[in-house]
C-alpha positions as CSV (number, residue, x, y, z in Angstrom):
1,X,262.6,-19.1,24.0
2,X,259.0,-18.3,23.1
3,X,258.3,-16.2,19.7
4,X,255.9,-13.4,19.6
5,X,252.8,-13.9,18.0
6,X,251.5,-12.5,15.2
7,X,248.2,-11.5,13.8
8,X,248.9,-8.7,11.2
9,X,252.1,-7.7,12.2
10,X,252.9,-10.2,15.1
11,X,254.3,-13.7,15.1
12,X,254.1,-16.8,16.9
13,X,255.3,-20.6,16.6
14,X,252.0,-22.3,17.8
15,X,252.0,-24.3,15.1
16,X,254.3,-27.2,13.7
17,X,255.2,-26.9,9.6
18,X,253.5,-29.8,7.4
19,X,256.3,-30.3,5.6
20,X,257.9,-32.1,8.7
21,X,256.7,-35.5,7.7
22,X,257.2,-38.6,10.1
23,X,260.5,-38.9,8.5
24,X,262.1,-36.6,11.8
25,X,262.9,-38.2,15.5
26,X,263.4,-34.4,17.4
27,X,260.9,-32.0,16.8
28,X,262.4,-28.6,14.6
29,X,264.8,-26.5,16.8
30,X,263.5,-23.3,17.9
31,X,266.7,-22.0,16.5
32,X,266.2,-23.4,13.2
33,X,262.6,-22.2,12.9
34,X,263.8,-18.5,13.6
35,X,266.5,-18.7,11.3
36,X,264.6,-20.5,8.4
37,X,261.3,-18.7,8.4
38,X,260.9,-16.3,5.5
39,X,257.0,-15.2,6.4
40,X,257.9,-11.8,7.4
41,X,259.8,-11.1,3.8
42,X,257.4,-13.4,1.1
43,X,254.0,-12.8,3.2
44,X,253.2,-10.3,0.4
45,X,252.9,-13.7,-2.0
46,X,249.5,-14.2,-0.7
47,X,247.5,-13.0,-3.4
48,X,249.3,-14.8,-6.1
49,X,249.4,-18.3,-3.7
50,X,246.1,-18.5,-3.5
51,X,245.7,-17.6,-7.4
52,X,247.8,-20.5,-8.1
53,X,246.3,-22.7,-5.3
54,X,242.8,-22.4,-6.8
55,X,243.6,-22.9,-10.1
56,X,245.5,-26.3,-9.4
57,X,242.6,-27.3,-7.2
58,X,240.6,-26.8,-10.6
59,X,243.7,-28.9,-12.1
60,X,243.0,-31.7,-9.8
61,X,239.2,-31.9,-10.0
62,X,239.3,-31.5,-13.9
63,X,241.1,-35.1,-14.3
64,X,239.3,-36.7,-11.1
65,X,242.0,-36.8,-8.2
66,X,239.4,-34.8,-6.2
67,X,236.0,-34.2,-6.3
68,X,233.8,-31.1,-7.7
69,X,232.5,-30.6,-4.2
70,X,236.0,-30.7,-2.6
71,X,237.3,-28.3,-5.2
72,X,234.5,-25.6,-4.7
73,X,235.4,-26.2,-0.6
74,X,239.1,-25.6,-1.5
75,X,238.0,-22.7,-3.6
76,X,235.8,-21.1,-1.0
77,X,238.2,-21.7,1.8
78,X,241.4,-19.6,-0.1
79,X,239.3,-16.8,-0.4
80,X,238.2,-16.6,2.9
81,X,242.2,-17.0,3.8
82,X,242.4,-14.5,1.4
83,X,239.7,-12.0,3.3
84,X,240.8,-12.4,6.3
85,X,244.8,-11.7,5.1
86,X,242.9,-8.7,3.1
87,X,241.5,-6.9,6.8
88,X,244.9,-8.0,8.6
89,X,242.9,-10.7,10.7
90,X,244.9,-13.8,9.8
91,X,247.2,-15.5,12.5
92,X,251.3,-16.0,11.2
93,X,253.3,-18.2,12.9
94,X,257.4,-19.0,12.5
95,X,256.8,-22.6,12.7
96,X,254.9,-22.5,9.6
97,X,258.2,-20.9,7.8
98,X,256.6,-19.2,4.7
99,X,253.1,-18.1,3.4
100,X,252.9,-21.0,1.6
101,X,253.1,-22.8,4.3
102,X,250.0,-21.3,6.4
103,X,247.6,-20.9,3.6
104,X,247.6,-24.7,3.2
105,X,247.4,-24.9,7.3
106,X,244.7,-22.7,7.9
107,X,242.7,-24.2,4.5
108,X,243.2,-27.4,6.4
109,X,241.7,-26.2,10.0
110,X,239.0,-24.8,8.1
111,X,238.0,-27.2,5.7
112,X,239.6,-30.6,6.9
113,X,240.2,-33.7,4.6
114,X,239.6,-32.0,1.7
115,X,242.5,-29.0,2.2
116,X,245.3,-31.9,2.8
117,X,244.6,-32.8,-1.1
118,X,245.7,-29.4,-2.4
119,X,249.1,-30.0,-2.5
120,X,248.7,-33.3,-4.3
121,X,250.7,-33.1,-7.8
122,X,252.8,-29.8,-6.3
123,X,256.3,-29.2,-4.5
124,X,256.6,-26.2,-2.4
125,X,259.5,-25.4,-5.2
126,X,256.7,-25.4,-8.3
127,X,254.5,-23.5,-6.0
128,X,256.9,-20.8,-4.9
129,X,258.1,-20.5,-8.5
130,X,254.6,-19.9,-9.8
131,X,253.6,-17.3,-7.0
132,X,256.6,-15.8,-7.9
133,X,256.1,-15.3,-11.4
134,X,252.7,-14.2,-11.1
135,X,253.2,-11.4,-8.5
136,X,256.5,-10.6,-10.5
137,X,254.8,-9.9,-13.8
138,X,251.9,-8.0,-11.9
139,X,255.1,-5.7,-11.2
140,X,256.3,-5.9,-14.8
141,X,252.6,-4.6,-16.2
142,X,252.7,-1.9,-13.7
143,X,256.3,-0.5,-14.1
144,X,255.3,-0.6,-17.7
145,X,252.1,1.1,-17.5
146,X,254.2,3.9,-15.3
147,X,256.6,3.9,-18.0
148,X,253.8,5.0,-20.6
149,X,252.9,7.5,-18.2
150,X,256.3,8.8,-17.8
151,X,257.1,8.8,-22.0
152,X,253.5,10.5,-22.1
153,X,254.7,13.3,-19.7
154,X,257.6,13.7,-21.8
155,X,255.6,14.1,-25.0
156,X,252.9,16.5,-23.9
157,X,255.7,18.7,-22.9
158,X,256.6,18.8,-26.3
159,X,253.4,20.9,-27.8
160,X,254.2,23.4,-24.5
161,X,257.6,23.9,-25.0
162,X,257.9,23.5,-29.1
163,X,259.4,26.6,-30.0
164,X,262.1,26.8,-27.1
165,X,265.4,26.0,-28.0
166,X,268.0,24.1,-25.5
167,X,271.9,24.2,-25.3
168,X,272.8,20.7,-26.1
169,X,276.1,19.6,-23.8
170,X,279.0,16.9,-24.4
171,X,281.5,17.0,-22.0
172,X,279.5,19.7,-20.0
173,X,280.0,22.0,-22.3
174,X,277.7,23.9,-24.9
175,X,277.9,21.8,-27.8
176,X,274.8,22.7,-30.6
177,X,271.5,24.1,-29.9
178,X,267.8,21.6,-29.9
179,X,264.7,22.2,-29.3
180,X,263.5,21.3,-26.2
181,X,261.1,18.8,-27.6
182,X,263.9,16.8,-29.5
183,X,265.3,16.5,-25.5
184,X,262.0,15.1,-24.5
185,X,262.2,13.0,-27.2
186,X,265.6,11.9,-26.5
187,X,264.6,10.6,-23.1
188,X,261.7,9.0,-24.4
189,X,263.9,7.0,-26.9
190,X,265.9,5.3,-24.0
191,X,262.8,4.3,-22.0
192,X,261.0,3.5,-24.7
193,X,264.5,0.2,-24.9
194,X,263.7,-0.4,-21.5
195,X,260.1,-1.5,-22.3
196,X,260.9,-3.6,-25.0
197,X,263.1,-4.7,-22.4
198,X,260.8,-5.8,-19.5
199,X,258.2,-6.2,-22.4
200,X,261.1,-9.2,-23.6
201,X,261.1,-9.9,-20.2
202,X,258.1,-10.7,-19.4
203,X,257.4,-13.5,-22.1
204,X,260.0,-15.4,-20.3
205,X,258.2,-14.4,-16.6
206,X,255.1,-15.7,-17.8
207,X,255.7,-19.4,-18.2
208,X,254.1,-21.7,-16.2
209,X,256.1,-23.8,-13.2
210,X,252.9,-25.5,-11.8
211,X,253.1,-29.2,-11.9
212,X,257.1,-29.7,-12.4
213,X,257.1,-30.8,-8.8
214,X,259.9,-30.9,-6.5
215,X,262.4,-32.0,-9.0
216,X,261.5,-34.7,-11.8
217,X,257.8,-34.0,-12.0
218,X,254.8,-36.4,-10.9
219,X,253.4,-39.9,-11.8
220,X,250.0,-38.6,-11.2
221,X,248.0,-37.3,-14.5
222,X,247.7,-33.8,-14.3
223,X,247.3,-31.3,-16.7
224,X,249.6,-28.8,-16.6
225,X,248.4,-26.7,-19.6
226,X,245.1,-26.8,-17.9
227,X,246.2,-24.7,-15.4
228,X,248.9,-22.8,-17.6
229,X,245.7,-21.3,-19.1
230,X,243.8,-21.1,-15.7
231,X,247.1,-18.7,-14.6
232,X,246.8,-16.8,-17.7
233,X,250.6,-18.5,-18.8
234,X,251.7,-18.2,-22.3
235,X,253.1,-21.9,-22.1
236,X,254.6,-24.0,-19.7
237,X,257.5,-25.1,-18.6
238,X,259.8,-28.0,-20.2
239,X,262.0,-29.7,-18.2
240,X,261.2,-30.2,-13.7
241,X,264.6,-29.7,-13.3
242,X,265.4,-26.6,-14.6
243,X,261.9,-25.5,-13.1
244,X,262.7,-26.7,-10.2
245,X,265.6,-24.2,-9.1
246,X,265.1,-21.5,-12.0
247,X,265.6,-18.0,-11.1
248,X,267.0,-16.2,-14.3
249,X,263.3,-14.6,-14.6
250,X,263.9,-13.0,-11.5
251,X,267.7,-11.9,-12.6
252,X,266.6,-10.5,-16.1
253,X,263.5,-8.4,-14.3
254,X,266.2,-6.8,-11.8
255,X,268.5,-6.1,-14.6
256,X,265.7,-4.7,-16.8
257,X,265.1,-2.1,-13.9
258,X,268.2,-1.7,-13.1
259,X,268.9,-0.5,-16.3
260,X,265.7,1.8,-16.4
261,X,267.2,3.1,-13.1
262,X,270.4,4.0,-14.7
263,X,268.5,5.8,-17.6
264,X,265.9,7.5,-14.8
265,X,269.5,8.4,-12.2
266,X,271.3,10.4,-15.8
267,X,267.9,12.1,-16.1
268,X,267.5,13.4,-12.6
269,X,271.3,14.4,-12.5
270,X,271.1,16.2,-15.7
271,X,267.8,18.5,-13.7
272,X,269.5,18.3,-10.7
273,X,272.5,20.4,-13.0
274,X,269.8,22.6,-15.2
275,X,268.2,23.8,-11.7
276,X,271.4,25.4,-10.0
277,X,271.8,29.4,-10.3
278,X,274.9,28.3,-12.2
279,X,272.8,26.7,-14.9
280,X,269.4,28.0,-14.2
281,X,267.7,26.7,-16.8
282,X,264.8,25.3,-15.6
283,X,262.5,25.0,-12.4
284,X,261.6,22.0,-10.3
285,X,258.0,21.9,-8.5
286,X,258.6,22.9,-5.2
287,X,256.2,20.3,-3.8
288,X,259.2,17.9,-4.8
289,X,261.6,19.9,-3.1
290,X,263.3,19.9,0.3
291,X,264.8,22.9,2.4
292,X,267.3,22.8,4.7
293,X,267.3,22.4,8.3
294,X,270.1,25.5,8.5
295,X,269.7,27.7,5.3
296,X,266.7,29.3,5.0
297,X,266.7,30.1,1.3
298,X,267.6,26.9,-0.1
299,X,265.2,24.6,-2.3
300,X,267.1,21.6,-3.1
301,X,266.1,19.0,-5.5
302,X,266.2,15.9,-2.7
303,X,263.6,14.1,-5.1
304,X,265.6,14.0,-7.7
305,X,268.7,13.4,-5.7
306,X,266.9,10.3,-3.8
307,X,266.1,8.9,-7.5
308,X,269.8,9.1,-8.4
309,X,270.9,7.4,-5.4
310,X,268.1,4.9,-5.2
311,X,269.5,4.0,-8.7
312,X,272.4,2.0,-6.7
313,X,269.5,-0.1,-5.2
314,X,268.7,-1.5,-8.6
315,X,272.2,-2.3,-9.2
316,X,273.0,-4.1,-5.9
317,X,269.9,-5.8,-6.1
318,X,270.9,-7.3,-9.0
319,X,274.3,-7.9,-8.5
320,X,273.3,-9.9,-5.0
321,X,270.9,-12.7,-6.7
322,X,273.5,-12.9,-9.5
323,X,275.8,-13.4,-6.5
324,X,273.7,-15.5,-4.7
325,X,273.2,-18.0,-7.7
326,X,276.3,-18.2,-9.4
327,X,277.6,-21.0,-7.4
328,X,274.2,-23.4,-6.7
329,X,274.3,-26.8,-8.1
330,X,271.0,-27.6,-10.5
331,X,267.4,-27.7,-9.5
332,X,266.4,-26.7,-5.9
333,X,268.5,-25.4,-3.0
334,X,267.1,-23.1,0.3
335,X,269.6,-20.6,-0.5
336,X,267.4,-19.1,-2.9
337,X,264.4,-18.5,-0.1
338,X,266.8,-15.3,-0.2
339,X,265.9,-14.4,-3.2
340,X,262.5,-12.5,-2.8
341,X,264.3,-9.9,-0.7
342,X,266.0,-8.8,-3.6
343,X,263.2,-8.9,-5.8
344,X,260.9,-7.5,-3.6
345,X,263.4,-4.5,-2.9
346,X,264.1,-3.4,-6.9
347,X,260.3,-3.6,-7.7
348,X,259.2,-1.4,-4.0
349,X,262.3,0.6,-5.4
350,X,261.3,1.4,-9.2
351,X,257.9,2.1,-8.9
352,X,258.3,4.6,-6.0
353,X,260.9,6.1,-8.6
354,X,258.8,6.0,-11.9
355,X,255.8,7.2,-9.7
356,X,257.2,10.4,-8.5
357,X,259.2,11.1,-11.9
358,X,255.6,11.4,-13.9
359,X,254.5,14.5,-12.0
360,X,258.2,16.3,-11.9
361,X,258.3,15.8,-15.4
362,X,254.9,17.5,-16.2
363,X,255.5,20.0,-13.8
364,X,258.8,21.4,-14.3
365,X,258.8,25.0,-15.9
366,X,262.1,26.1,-17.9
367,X,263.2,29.6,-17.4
368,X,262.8,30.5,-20.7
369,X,264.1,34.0,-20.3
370,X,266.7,33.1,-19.4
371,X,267.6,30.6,-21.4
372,X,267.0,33.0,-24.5
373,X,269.2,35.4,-22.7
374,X,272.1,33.0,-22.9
375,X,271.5,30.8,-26.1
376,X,274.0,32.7,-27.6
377,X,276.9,31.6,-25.1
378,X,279.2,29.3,-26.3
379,X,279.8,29.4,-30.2
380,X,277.2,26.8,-30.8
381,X,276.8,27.7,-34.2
382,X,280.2,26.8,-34.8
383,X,279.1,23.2,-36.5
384,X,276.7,24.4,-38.8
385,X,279.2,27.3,-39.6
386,X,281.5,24.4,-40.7
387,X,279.0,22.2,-42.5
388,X,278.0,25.9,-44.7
389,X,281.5,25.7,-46.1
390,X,281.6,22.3,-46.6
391,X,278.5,22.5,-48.8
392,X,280.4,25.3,-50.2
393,X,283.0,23.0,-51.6
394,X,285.7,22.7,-48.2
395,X,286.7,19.8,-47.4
396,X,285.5,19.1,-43.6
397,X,288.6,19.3,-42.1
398,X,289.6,22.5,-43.9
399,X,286.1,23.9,-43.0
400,X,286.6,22.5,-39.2
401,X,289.7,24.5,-39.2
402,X,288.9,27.4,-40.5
403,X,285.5,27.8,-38.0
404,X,288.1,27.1,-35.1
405,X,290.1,30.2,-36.0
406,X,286.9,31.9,-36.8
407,X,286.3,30.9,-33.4
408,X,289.1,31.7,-32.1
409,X,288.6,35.5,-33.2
410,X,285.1,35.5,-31.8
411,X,286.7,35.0,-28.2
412,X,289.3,37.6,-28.6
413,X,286.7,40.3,-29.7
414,X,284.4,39.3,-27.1
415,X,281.7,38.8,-30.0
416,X,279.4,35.8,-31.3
417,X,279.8,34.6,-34.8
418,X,277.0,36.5,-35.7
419,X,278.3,39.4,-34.8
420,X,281.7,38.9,-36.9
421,X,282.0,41.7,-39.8
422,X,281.7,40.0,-43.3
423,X,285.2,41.1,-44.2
424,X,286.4,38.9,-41.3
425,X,284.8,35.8,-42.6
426,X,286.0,36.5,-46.1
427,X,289.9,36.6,-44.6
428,X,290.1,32.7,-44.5
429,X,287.2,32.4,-47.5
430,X,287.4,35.1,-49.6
431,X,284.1,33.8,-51.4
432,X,281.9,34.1,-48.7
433,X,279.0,36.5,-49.1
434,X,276.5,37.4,-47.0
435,X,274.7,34.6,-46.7
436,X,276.9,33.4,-44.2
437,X,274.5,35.1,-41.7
438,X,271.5,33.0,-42.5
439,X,273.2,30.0,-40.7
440,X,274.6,32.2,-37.8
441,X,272.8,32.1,-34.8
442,X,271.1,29.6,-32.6
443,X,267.8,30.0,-34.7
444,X,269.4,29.5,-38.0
445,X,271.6,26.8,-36.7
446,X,268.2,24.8,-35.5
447,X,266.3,25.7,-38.9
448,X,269.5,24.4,-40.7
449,X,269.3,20.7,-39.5
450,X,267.5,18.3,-41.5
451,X,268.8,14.9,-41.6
452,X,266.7,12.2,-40.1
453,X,266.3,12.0,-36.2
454,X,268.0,15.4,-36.4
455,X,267.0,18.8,-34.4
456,X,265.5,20.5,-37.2
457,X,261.9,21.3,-36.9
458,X,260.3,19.3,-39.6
459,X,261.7,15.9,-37.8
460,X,261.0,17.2,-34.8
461,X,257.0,17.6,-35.3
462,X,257.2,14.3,-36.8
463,X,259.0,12.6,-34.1
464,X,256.7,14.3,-31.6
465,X,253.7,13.0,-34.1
466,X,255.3,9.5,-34.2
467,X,255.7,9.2,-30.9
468,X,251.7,9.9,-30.2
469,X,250.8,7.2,-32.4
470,X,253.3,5.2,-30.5
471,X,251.9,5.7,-27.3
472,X,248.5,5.5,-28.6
473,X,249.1,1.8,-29.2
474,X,251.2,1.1,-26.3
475,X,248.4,1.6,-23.7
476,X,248.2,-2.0,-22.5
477,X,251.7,-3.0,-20.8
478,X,252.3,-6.1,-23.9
479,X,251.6,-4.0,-26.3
């Protein structure tokens, strides 16, 4: 049955693959082309092919096994592959089963004699490998150069919103008040983990493949540092045979975001929660807001609901190459041609989700009012209330007693702490004076903290400092 073809977005099968050598008596199956081709999933490689291609073809002419003159026709031929892949003028065909595949085909109808030499010294396994990790950590140094952006958001929210104080929830329910910045804060803390992460990451991504070969290496004299450095490699590679069928940099990148998707999925269900009318604590951009095809009043966070779900993307991604490779003997095997659909998936998936986080973050407003009108809700105070009679001489669970039944009074008068008559206080602590009241309140309970990484507003201003500085040195993704 005949194949469409394809130039852009079409396909054909006018072509026969080069890596059918005279080795076969029946030409490929239709069937088997179809169901082996991977050109409409690693097409996107081409970049990163022909980065690798021309830097071996520098490889090959550096220790003689081709010429200067052959090398600049190599050279000059990938980039006008590359130009014509660029303005969606370049002919794809099943037969020719992955990019790979018709880069070196077309570099050999363009160029002749000299194009079949490019592949000398290289396995379609080293060469996938090394396309691989090249686009890969290209999506590393962008995720992490969103991630600065998105930590950055977080921070200048900080000056805006320094003085605004936050109920802080375990369980869902109001636990001790924070200042909004040391919230900001908090989030930047667990992204700043997943950057040294993919930072981590990313010194394994970037070692070099180039030159392993299809399994035990090559009795040709190559240099394979040449074209480590060429690639922009930290080192290369030490043994062809774990090169050869190596995919644990793709499994650690998918983790990595994964994880940074778990981290991004808590933060968008904690706003999803703060922007109900039960909650009403803050205010998501409309712009990144959906109505409903039914209700006319409703603004739902869809944005934020699409980042949570998309979260589950990450995970299955990463759970199906971990799937996928648990069982495969050493070095090469074709199930792994399935593994760029999973990487290209979890990086399409990230950025889009770190890319529309930046600008919710920056413009979100909190309903301040509100949130000032409320503060008081929920005996928050109730632990710093404790820790004044400790430092009074209680013991803590004496003191943690004594605040519950404190507490306990509060509910049945329908009052706040604050609002408890001295005399009341002095029932289960006789001692206690006045002072009490300069720790009751949401206020005093904030100016109260002080310990280290605390809520208090000295170490939060130098947190918020701290993390400027940080940022300030984190511009490039390695850093």
């Amino acid at each position: 049955m005949e194949k469409p073809t394809r130039r852009g977005n079409t396909l054909s099968n006018t072509k026969q693959s080069p890596s059918r050598s005279g080795a076969f008596d029946q030409a490929a199956s239709p069937l088997a082309e179809r169901f082996t081709q991977s050109i409409d999933v690693d097409s996107r490689l081409y970049r990163h092919d022909i980065l690798g291609s021309i830097a071996h073809a520098k490889m090959l002419a550096e220790i003689g096994l081709i010429s200067r003159a052959e090398c600049e026709q190599i050279e000059q031929g990938l980039k006008s592959i590359e130009a014509d892949i660029d303005n969606n003028n370049f002919p794809f065909s099943i037969n020719l089963e992955d990019i790979h595949m018709h880069i070196e085909q077309a570099l050999i109808e363009r160029i002749g004699e000299a194009g079949r030499k490019l592949h000398t010294a290289r396995s379609r396994n080293d060469q996938v490998s090394t396309a691989m990790r090249l686009w890969l950590r290209d999506q590393i140094d962008r995720s992490l150069e969103l991630l600065h952006e998105l930590q950055s958001a977080f921070v200048e929210r900080c000056e805006r919103d320094a003085q605004i104080i936050l109920p802080a929830y375990t369980h869902l329910q109001r636990a001790q008040p924070v200042l909004a910045p040391h919230y900001w804060l908090a989030y930047c803390e667990k992204f700043q983990r997943d950057r040294e992460r993919l930072v981590g990451c990313r010194l394994r991504v970037n070692t070099s493949p180039l030159g392993c070969g299809a399994v035990a290496g090559t009795s040709l004299p190559i240099d394979r540092q040449y074209t480590a450095t060429q690639l922009g490699f930290d080192q290369v590679m030490r043994n062809s045979i774990d090169s050869s069928g190596d995919r644990d940099f793709v499994i650690e990148a998918l983790y990595c975001w994964a994880h940074l998707g778990i981290h991004l999925s808590g933060w968008a269900e904690e706003w999803i929660i703060w922007a109900s009318d039960e909650y009403s604590m803050l205010e998501l951009p409309s712009a990144f807001c959906t109505g409903s095809s039914m209700m006319p009043q409703k603004i739902n966070p869809d944005v934020l609901e699409l980042i949570r779900g998309k979260s589950s993307t990450l995970i299955s991604s990463l759970q199906a190459l971990m799937i996928l490779v648990k069982g495969l003997p050493t070095a090469y095997n074709r199930d792994l041609q399935e593994d760029k659909i999973h990487l290209f998936r979890a990086a399409d998936t990230i950025l889009a989700c770190l890319e529309i986080a930046i600008p919710i973050v920056r413009e979100t407003r909190l309903k301040t009012e509100k949130l000032a009108s409320r503060l008081g809700n929920g005996f928050v105070d109730a632990t710093t209330l404790m820790e004044y009679l400790i430092k009074r001489g209680e013991s803590m669970r004496t003191a943690h007693h004594r605040v519950g039944e404190l507490v306990h009074l509060a509910r049945q008068s329908n009052c706040s702490l604050s609002q408890l008559k001295l005399e009341v206080f002095q029932q289960i602590d006789p001692t206690i004076d006045v002072s009490v009241y300069d720790v009751l309140g949401v206020e005093n309970a904030v100016k109260a903290f002080c310990s280290f990484g605390s809520t208090g507003l000295e170490q939060v201003q130098f947190q918020v400092q701290a993390w400027r500085g940080r940022l300030a040195t984190q511009r490039h993704p390695v850093d």
